[in-house]
N, C-alpha and C positions, 0 to 999 in steps of 0.2 A: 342199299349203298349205291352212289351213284358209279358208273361204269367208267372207267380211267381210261382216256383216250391218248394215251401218250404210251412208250417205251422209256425203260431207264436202263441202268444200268445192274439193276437185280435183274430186271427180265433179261437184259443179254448175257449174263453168266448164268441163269437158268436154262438156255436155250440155247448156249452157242457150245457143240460141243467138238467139234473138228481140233484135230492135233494144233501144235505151233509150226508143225513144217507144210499141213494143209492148208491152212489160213494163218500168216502171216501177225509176229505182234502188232496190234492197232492202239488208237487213242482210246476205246474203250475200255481193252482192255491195264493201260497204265491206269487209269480212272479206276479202276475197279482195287491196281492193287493200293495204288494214294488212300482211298474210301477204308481199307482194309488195314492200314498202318495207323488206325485210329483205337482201332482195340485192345484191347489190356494181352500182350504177348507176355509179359510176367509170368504168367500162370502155366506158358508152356515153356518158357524161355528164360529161366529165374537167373541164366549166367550169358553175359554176350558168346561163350564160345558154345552155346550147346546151339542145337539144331534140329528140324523137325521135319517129314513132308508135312506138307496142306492137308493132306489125305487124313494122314493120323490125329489129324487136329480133332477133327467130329471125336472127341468125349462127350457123352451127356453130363458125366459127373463134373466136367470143368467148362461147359458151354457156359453155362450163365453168369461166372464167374470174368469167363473172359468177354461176354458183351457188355458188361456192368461195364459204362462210361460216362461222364458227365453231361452228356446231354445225347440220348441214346433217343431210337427212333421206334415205332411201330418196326417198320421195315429192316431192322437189323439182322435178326435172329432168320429172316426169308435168305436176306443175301448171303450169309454165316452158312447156312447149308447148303444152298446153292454152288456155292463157288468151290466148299472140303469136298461136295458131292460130284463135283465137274471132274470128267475124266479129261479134260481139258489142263485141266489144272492139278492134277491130283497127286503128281509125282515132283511139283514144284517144292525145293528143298527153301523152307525160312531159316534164317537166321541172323546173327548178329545182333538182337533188340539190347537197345538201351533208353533208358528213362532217366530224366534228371527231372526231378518239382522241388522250387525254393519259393514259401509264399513272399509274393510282391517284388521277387528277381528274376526267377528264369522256371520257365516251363519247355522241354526239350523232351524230342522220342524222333527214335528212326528202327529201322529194322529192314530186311534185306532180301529178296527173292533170288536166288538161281533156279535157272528154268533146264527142264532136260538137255534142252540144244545147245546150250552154256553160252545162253542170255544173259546179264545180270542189272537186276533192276536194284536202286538204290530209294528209298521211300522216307522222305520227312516229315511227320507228322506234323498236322494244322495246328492250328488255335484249338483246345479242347473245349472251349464253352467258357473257363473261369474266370473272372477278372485278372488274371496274374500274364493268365494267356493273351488276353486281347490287348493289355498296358504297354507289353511288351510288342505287340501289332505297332500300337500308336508309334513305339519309341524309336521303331523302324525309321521315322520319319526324322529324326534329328540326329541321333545316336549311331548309328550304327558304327562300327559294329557292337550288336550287341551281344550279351554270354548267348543265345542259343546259335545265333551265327559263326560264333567264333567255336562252337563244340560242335557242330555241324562240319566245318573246314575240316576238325580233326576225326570225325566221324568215317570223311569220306573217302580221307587222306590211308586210314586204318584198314578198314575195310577193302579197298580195292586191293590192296597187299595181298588178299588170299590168292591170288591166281595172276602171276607175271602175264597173262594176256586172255580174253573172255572171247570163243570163237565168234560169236554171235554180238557182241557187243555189251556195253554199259547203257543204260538208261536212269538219269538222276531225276526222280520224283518229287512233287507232293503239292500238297491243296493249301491254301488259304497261307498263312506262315510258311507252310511247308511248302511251298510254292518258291517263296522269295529264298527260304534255305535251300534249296536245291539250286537256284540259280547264282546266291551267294558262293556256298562251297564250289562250285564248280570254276569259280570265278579268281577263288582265292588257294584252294590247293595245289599242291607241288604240279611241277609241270611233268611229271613221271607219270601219275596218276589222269594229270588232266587229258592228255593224250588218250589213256585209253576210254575217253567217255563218247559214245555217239551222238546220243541227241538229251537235253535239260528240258523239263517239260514243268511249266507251272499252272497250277491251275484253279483261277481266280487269286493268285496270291501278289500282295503287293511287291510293287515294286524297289528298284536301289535310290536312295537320295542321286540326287545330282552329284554332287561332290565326288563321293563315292563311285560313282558311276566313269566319271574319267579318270581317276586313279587306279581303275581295278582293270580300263579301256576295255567298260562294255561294248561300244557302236564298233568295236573291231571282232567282239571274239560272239555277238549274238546270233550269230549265222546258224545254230546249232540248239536256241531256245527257243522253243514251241510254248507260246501262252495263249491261252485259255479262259475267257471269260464269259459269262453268263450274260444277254441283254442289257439287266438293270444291274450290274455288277456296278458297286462303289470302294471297296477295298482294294480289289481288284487291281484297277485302275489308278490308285495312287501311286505318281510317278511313271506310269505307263500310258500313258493317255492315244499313245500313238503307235504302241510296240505292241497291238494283239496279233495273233495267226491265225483265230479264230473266233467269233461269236457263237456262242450257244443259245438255240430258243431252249426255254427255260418253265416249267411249268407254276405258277404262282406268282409273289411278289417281294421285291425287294430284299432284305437278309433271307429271307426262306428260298432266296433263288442259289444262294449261298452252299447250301445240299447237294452234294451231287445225286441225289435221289429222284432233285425235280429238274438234272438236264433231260432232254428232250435225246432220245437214241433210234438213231435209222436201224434197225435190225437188219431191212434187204442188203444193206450196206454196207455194216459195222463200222460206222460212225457217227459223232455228233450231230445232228439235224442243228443246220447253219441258220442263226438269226440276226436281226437288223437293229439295231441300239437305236433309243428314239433319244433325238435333240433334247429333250428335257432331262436325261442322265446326263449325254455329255454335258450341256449347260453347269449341271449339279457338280461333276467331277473337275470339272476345267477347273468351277469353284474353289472347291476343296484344292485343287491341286496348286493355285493360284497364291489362296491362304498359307498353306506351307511354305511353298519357296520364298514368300516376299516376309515374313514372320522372322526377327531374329533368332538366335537360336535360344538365349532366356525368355522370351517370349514363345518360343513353342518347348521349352522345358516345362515354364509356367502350363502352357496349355493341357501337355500328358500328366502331369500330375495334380490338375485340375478336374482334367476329365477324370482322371481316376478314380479321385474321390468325389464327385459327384457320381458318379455310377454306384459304388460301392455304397455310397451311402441311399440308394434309391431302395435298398429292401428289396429289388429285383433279383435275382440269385444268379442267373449266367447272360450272356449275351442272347442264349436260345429264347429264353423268355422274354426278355425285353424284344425280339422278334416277333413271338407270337403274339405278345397284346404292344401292338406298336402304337396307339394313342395314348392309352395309358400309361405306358410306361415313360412315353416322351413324355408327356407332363410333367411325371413323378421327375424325371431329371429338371425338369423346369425350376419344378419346385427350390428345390436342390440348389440349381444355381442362385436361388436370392439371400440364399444363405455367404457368399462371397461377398469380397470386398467393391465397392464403388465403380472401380473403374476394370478390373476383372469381369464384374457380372454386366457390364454395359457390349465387353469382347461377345462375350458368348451369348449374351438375348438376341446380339444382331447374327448372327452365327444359324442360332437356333429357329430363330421366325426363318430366315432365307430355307431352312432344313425341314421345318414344317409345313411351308406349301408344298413342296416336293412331296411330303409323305401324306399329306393330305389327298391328295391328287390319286395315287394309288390307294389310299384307302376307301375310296369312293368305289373303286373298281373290283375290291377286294370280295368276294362275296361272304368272308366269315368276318366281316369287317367288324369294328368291336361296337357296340354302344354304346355314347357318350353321357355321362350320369349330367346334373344336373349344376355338381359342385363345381364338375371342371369345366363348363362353361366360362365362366369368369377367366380362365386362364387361357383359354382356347383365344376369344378375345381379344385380350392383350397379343397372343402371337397373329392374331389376322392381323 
């Protein structure tokens, strides 16, 4: 096995073991508890009002139970011990979890960290991998608000209620969707609440429509949102083209930069290890971002539930996969689109070839890069 030359963020919850009044909350460690409001709390937390430490979490009888997630990692079950096992973290009280799944409407999860010092971090769960999760990513982009933004607002709204003021602060969380939901609710809850929040942290998660964004007078209240993106970050990025705080070098390529597994972490430092975005993303993003705003808004209703069911009907199973085999699977959408009407599939071939040099480009550099069979030449082709 070749020797990994990089840090993440398992190895700094394996390794970082100093109190919170010794070493200060960091961005690694919100990263770690974002990463961690991805797993099935159900199983410890079957009612919003119960409550658990970290510590007690280490059951063997309910570990595998609660890593079971829709697109789960090698690496899970290391950080899972890691982080019940940190006396770092060990006396940190969870609670509050809730989960909402409606297929093809709303995919929604938060759940809650108080820290000894009476911190209190607030965590929105991403995208979980389904189509239902990622449809509602897209819809981000016409819609909003949409249902998990709008039970997010009331999430955050609820919860901060346990305690009229937190000595150490509020901190609102989370990765990918959960990203934008953390900077949504905070945007849109009562000003009782909003007050007592410090700092919204997103990370890699898209951004607010335009619209949206002056009604809610983001450019007045963003002083207090730390965003977070990876290099090759493209989701990211929508809507934020100009609004990061920081770059992440990122280990890998494109969606799989998307893991917080492959950011890049200073351990001397306990920070992100700072990287440099190459012109060919932003070229690609500006794109994307370009396409939405000048797109009516039936014209990008048409587009999210185009995309929808071209994905869905790709035989791909989650977003993770169409990840891993990224030639393949672009095709398999390829495909997909000639099944659309005339002047829809002419939208998205021009869409798709602009989106395949791009991914071409890094898959050249890729080193598990896939093999390209013989049949999809012919398609390959048509998109040069």
């Amino acid at each position: 096995m070749e020797e990994k030359k990089y840090s993440n963020i398992t190895d700094y919850v394996s390794s970082e073991f100093r109190s919170f009044s010794a070493l200060p909350l960091n961005e690694v460690d919100l990263a770690a508890f974002a990463k961690f409001s991805y797993f099935n709390f159900q199983v410890y937390l079957p009612k919003m009002e119960n409550s658990i430490r970290l510590k007690d979490m280490y059951d063997i009888s309910k570990k595998e139970a609660f890593l079971k997630i829709n697109a789960p990692s090698d690496e899970d079950e290391r950080f899972f011990n890691s982080i019940t096992g940190n006396p770092r973290y060990s006396n940190i009280t969870v609670l509050g979890f809730k989960d909402t799944f409606e297929k093809d409407v709303e995919q929604f999860s938060a759940v809650s960290f108080l820290l000894p010092n009476d911190t209190f971090i607030v965590a929105f769960r991403g995208t979980d991998s389904t189509w239902t999760g990622w449809k509602e990513d897209f819809e981000m982009a016409i819609k909003a608000p949409i249902n998990s933004q709008k039970e997010a607002t009331e999430y955050l709204n609820y919860i901060l209620t346990i305690k009229r003021k937190f000595k150490n602060g509020v901190y609102v969380i989370g990765h990918s969707k959960g990203g934008n939901l953390a900077v949504y609710s905070y945007l849109t809850c009562n000003a009782k609440q909003a007050n007592k929040i410090t700092d919204v942290y997103s990370f890699d998660g898209p951004g607010i429509n335009n619209e949206l964004a002056q009604a809610l007078r983001f450019s007045e209240r963003k002083g207090i949102i730390k965003k977070f993106v990876p290099v090759q970050s493209i989701i990211g990025q929508i809507y934020d083209v100009d609004d990061k705080y920081k770059v992440v070098e990122a280990n890998d390529l494109l969606l799989k930069q998307h893991s917080f597994y492959n950011w890049k972490v200073d351990l001397n430092n306990d920070c992100f290890i700072t990287g440099i975005m190459s012109d060919n993303t932003k070229k690609n993003v500006r794109f994307l971002n370009e396409w939405i705003v000048n797109a009516s808004y039936d014209e990008k209703e048409l587009i999210v539930e185009t995309i929808y069911q071209v994905l869905t009907g790709t035989e791909v199973p989650t977003m993770a996969q169409l990840g891993k085999h990224k030639i393949s699977s672009f095709i398999k959408v390829y495909q997909q689109i000639g099944k659309l009407d005339p002047k829809t599939k002419k939208q998205f071939k021009t869409i798709l070839k602009n989106s395949y040099h791009f991914l071409k480009d890094f898959n050249k550099e890729d080193k598990e890069a896939e093999e390209i069979s013989s049949k999809d030449e012919e398609i390959i082709k048509e998109l040069n």
